[in-house]
LOBALO-326376 format. One record per atom (N, C-alpha, C, O): residue in three letters; z, x, y; atom name; residue number from 1. Coordinates in steps of 0.02 Angstrom, whole numbers. Example, Ala and Ser with C-alpha at 12.3 -4.5 7.8 and 13.67 -1.06 7.14 Angstrom:
[pt 'ALA',[390,660,-284],'N',1]
[pt 'ALA',[390,615,-225],'CA',1]
[pt 'ALA',[390,660,-165],'C',1]
[pt 'ALA',[423,712,-166],'O',1]
[pt 'SER',[354,642,-112],'N',2]
[pt 'SER',[357,684,-53],'CA',2]
[pt 'SER',[394,645,2],'C',2]
[pt 'SER',[402,670,57],'O',2]
! end
This chain:
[pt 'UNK',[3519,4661,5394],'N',1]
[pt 'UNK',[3581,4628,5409],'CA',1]
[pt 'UNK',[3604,4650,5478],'C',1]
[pt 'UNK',[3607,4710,5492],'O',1]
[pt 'UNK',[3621,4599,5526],'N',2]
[pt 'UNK',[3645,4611,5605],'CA',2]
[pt 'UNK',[3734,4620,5582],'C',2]
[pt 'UNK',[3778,4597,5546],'O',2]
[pt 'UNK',[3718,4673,5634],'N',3]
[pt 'UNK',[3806,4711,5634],'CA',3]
[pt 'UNK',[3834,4681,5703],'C',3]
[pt 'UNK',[3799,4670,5753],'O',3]
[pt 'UNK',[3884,4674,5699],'N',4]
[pt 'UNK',[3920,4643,5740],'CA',4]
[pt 'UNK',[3933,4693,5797],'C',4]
[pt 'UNK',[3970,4741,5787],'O',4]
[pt 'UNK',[3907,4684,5848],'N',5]
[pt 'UNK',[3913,4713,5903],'CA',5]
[pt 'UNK',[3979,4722,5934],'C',5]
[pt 'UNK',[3995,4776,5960],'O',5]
[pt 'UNK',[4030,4654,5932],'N',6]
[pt 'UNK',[4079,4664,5984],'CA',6]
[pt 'UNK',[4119,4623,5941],'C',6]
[pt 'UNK',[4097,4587,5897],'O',6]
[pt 'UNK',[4181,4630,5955],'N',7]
[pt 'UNK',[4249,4606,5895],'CA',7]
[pt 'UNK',[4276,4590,5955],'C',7]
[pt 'UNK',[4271,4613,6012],'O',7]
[pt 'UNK',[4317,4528,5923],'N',8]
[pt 'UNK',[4376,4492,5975],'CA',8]
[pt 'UNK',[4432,4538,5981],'C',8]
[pt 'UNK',[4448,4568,5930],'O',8]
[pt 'UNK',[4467,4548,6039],'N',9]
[pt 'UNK',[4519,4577,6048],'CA',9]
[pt 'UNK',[4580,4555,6005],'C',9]
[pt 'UNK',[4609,4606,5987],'O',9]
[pt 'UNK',[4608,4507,5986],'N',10]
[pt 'UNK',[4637,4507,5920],'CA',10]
[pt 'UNK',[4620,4569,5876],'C',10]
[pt 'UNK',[4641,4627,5877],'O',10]
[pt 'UNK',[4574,4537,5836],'N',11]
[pt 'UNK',[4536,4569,5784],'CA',11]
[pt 'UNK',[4538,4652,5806],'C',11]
[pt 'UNK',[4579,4687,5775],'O',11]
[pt 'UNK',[4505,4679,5849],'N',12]
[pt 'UNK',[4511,4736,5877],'CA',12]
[pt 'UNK',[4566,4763,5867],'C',12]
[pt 'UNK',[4567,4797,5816],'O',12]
[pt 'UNK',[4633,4760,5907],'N',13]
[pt 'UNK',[4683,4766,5898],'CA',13]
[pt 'UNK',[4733,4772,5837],'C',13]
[pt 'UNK',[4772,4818,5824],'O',13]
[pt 'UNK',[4718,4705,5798],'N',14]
[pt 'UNK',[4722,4728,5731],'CA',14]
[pt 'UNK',[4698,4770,5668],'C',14]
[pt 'UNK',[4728,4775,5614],'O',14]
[pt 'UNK',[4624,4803,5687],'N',15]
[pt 'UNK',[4597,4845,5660],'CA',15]
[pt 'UNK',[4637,4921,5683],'C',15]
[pt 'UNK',[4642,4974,5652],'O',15]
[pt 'UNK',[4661,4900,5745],'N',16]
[pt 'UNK',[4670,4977,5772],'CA',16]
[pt 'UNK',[4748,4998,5744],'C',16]
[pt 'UNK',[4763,5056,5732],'O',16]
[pt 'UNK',[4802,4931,5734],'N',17]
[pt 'UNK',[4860,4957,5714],'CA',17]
[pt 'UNK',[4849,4959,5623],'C',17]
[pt 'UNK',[4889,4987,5586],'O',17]
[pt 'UNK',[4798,4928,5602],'N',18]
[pt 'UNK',[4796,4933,5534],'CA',18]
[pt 'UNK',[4790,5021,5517],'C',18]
[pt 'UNK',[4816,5053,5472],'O',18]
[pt 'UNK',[4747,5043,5569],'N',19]
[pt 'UNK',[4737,5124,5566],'CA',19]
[pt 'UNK',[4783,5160,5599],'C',19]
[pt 'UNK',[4786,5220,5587],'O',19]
[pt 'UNK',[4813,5139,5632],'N',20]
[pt 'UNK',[4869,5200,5644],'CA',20]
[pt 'UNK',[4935,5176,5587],'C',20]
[pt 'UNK',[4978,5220,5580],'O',20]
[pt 'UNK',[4944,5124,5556],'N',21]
[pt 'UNK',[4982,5136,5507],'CA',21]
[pt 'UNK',[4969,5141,5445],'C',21]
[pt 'UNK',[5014,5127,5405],'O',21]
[pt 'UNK',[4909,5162,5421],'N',22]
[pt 'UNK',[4857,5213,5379],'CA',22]
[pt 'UNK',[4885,5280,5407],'C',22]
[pt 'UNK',[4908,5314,5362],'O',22]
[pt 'UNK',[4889,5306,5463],'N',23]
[pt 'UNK',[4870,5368,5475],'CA',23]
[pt 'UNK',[4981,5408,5504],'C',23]
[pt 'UNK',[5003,5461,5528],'O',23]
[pt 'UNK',[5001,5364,5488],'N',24]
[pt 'UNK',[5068,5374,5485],'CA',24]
[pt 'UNK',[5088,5420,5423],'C',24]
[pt 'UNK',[5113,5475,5434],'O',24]
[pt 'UNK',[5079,5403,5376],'N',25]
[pt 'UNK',[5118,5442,5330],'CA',25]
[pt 'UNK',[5076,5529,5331],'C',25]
[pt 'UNK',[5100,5581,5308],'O',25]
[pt 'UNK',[5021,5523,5358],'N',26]
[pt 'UNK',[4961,5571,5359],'CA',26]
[pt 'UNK',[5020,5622,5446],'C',26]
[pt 'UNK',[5027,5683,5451],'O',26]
[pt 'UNK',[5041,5586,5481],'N',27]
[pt 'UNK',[5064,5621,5536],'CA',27]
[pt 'UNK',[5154,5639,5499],'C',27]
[pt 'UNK',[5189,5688,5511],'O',27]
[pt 'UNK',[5168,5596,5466],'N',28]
[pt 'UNK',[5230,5628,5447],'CA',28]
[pt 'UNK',[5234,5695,5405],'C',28]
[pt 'UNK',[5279,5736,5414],'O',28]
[pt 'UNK',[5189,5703,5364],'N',29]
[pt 'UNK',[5164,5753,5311],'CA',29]
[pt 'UNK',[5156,5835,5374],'C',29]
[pt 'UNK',[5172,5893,5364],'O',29]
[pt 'UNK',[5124,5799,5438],'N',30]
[pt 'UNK',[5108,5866,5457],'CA',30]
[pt 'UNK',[5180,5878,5500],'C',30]
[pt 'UNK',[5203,5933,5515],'O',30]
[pt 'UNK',[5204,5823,5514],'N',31]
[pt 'UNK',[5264,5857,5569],'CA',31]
[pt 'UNK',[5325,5874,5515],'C',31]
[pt 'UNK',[5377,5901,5536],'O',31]
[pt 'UNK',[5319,5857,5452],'N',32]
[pt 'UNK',[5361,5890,5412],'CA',32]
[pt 'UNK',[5352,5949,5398],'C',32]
[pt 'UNK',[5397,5989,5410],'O',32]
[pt 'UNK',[5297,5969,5371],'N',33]
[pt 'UNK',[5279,6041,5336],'CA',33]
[pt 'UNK',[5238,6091,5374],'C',33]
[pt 'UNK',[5218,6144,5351],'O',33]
[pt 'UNK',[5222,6064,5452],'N',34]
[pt 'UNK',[5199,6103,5473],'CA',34]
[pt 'UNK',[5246,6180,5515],'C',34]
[pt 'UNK',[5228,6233,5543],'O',34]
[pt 'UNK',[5308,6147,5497],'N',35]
[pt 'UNK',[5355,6204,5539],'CA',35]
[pt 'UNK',[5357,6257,5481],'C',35]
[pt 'UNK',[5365,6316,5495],'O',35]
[pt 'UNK',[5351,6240,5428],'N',36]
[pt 'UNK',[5350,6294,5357],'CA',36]
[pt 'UNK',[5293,6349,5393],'C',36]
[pt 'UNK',[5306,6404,5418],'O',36]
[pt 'UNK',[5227,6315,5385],'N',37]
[pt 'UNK',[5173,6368,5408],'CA',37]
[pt 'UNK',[5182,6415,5467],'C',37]
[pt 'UNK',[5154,6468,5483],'O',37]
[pt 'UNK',[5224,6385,5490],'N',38]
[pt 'UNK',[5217,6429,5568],'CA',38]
[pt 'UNK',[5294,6483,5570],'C',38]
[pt 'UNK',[5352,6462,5568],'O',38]
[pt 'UNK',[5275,6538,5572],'N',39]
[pt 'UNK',[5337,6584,5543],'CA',39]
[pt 'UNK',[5342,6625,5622],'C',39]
[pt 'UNK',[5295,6649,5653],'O',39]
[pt 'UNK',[5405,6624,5641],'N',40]
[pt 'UNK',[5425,6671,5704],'CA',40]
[pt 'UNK',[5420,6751,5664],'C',40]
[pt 'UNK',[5390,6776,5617],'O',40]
[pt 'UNK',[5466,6769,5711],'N',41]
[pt 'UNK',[5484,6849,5688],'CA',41]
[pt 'UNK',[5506,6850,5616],'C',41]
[pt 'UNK',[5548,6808,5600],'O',41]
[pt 'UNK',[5487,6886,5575],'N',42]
[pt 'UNK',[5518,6893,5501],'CA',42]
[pt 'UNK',[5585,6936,5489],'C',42]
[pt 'UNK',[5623,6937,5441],'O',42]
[pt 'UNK',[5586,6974,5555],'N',43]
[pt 'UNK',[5671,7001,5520],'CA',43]
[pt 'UNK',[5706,6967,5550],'C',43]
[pt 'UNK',[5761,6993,5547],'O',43]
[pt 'UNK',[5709,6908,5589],'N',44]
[pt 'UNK',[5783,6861,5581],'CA',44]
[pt 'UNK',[5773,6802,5528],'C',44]
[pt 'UNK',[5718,6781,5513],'O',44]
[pt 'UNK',[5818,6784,5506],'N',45]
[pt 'UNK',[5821,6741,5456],'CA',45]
[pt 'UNK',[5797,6658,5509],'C',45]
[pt 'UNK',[5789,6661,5570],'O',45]
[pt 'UNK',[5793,6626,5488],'N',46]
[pt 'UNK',[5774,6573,5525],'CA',46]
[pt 'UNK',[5849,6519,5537],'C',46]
[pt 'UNK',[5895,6510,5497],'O',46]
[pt 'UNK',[5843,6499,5588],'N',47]
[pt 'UNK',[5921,6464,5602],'CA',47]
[pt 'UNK',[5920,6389,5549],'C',47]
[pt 'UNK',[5890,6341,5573],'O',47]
[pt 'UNK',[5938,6384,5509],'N',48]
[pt 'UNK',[5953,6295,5472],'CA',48]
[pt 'UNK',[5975,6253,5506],'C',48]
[pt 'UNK',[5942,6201,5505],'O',48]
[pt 'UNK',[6038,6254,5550],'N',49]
[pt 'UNK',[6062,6201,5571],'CA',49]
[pt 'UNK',[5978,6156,5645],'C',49]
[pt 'UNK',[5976,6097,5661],'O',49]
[pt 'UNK',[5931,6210,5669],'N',50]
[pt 'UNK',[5886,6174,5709],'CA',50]
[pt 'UNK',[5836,6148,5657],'C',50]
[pt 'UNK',[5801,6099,5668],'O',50]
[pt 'UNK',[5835,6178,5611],'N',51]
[pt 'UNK',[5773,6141,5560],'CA',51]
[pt 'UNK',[5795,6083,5548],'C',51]
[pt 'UNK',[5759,6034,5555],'O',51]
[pt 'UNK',[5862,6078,5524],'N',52]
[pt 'UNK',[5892,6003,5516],'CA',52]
[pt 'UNK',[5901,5955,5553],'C',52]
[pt 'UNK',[5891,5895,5543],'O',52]
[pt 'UNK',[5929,5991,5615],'N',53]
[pt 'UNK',[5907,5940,5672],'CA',53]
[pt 'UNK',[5819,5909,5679],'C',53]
[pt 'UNK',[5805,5849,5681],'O',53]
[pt 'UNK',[5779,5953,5681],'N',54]
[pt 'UNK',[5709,5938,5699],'CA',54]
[pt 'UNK',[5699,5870,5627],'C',54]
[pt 'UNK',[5697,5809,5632],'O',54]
[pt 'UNK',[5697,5908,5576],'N',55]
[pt 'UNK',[5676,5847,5520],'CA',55]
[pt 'UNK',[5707,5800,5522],'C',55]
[pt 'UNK',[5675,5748,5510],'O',55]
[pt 'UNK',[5785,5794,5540],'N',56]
[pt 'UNK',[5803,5727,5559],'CA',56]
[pt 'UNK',[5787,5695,5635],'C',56]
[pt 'UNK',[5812,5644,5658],'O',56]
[pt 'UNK',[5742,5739,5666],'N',57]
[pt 'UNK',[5724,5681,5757],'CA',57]
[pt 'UNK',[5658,5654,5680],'C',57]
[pt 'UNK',[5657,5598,5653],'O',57]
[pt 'UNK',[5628,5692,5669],'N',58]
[pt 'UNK',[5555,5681,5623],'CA',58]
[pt 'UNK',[5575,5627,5578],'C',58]
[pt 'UNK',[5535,5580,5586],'O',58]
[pt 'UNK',[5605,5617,5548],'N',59]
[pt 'UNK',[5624,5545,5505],'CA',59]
[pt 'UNK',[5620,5512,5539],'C',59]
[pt 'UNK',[5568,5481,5546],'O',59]
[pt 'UNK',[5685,5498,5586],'N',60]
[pt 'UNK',[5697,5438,5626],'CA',60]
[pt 'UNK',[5657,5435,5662],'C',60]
[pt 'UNK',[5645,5375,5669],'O',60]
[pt 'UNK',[5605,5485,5713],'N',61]
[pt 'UNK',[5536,5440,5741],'CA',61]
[pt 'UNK',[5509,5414,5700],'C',61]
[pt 'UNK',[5506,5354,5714],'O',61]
[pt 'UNK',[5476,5430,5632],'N',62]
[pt 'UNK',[5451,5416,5585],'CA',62]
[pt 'UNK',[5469,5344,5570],'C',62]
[pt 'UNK',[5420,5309,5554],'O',62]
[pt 'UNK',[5521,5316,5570],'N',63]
[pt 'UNK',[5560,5243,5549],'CA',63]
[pt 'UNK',[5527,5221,5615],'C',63]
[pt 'UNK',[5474,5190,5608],'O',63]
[pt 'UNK',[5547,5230,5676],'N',64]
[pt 'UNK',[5570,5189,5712],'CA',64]
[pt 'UNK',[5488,5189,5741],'C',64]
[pt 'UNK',[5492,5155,5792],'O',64]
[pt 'UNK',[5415,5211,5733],'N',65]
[pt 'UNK',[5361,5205,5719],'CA',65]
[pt 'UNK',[5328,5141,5684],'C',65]
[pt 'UNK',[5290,5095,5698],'O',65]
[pt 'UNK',[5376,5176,5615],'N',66]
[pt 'UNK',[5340,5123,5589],'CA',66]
[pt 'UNK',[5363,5047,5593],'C',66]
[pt 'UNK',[5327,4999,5577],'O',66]
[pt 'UNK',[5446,5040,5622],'N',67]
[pt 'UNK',[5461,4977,5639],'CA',67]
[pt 'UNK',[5409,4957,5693],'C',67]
[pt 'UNK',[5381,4902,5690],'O',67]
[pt 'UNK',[5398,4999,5739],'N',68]
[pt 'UNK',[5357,4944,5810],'CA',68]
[pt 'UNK',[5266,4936,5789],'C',68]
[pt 'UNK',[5222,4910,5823],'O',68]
[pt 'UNK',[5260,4975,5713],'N',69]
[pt 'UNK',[5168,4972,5701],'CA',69]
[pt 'UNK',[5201,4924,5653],'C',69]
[pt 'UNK',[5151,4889,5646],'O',69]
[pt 'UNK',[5245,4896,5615],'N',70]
[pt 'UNK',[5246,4832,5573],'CA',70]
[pt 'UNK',[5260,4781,5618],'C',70]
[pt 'UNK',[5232,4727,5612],'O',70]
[pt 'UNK',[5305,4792,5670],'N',71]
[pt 'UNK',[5346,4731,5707],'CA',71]
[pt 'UNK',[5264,4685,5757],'C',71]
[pt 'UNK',[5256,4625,5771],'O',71]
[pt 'UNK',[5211,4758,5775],'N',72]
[pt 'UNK',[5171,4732,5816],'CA',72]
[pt 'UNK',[5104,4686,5758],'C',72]
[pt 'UNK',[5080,4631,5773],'O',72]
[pt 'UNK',[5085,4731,5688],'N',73]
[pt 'UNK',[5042,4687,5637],'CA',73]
[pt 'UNK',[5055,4618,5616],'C',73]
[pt 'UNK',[5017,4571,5604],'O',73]
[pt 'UNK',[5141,4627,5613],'N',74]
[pt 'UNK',[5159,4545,5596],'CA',74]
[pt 'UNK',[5140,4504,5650],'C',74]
[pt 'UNK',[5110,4453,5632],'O',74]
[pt 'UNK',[5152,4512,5734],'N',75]
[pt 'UNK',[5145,4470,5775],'CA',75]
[pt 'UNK',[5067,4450,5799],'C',75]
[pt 'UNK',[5044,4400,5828],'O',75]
[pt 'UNK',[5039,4509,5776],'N',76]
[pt 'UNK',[4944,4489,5782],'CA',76]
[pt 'UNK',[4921,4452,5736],'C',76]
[pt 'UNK',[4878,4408,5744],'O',76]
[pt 'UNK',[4960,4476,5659],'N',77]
[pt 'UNK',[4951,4431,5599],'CA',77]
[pt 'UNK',[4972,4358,5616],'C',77]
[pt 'UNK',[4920,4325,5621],'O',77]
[pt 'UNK',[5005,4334,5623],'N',78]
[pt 'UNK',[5030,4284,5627],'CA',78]
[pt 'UNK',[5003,4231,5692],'C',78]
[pt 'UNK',[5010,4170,5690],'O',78]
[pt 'UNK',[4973,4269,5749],'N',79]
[pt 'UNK',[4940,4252,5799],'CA',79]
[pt 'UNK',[4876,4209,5757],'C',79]
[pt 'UNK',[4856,4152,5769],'O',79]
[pt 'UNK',[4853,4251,5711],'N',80]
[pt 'UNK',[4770,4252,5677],'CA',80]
[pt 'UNK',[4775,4203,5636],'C',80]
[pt 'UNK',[4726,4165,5634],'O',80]
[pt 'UNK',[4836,4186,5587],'N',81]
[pt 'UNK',[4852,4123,5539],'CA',81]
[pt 'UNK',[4869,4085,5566],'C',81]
[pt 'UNK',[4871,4032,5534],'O',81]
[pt 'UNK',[4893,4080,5639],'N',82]
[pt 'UNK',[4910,4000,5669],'CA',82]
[pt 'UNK',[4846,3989,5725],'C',82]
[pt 'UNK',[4847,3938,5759],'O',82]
[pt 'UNK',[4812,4020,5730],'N',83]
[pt 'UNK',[4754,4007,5766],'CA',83]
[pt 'UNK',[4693,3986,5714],'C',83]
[pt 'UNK',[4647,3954,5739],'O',83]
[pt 'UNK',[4689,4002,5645],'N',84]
[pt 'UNK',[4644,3979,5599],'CA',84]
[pt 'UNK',[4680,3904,5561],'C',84]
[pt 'UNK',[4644,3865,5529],'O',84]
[pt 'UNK',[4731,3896,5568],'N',85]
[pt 'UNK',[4763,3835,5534],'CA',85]
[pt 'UNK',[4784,3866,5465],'C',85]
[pt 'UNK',[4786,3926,5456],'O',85]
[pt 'UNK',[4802,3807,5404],'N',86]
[pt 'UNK',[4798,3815,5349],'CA',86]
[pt 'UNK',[4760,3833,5313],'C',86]
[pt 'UNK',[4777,3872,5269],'O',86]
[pt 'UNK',[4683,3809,5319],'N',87]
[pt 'UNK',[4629,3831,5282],'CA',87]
[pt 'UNK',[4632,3928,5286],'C',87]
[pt 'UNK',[4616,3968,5241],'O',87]
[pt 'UNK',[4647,3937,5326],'N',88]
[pt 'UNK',[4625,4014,5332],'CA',88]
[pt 'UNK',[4683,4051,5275],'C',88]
[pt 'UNK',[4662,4096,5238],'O',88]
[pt 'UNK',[4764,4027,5270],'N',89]
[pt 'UNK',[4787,4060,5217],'CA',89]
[pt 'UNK',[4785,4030,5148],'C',89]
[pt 'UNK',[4823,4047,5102],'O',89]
[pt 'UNK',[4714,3961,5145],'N',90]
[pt 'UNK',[4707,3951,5050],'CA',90]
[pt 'UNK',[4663,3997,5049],'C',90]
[pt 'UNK',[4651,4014,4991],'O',90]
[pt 'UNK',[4619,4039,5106],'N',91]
[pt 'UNK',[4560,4062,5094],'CA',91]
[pt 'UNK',[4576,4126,5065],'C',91]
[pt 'UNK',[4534,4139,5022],'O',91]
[pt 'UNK',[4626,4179,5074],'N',92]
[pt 'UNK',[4641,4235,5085],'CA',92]
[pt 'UNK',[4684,4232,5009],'C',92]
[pt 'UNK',[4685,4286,4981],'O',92]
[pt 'UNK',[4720,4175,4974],'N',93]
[pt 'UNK',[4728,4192,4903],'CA',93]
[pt 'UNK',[4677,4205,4859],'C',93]
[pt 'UNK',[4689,4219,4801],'O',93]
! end
């Protein structure tokens, strides 16, 4: 079986945001819990009010991520269903 050498830039593109918003919840996991692992000096207590700040910049990049990796799949998506016509979304039920 011949493998496809070269993908249309559409297609491309949409393979590539399909994987970085696969690999989103995988980057939120580490910028959440990775400040746990990493311990300063042990005889000061650790300050709360900067942890709270940090996890809340980390949410809201987190949102506002995943608005511009959905906002950009819908507009490639939708590029790909009006460039195939109708037939292409009876095909895909």
């Amino acid at each position: 079986m011949a493998r496809r050498l070269f993908l249309e830039r559409r297609t491309y593109r949409r393979n590539r945001l399909e994987d970085a918003a696969r690999l989103l919840p995988v980057l939120g996991v580490i910028l959440l819990f990775g400040p746990i692992f990493i311990r300063g000096d042990e005889a000061e207590p650790p300050i709360l009010a900067g942890g709270l700040v940090y996890y809340f910049a980390v949410w809201i990049g987190l949102i506002i991520l995943t608005a511009l990796v959905s906002r950009a799949l819908r507009r490639v998506g939708g590029q790909d269903s009006a460039d195939n016509g109708p037939a292409a979304s009876e095909d895909q039920s």
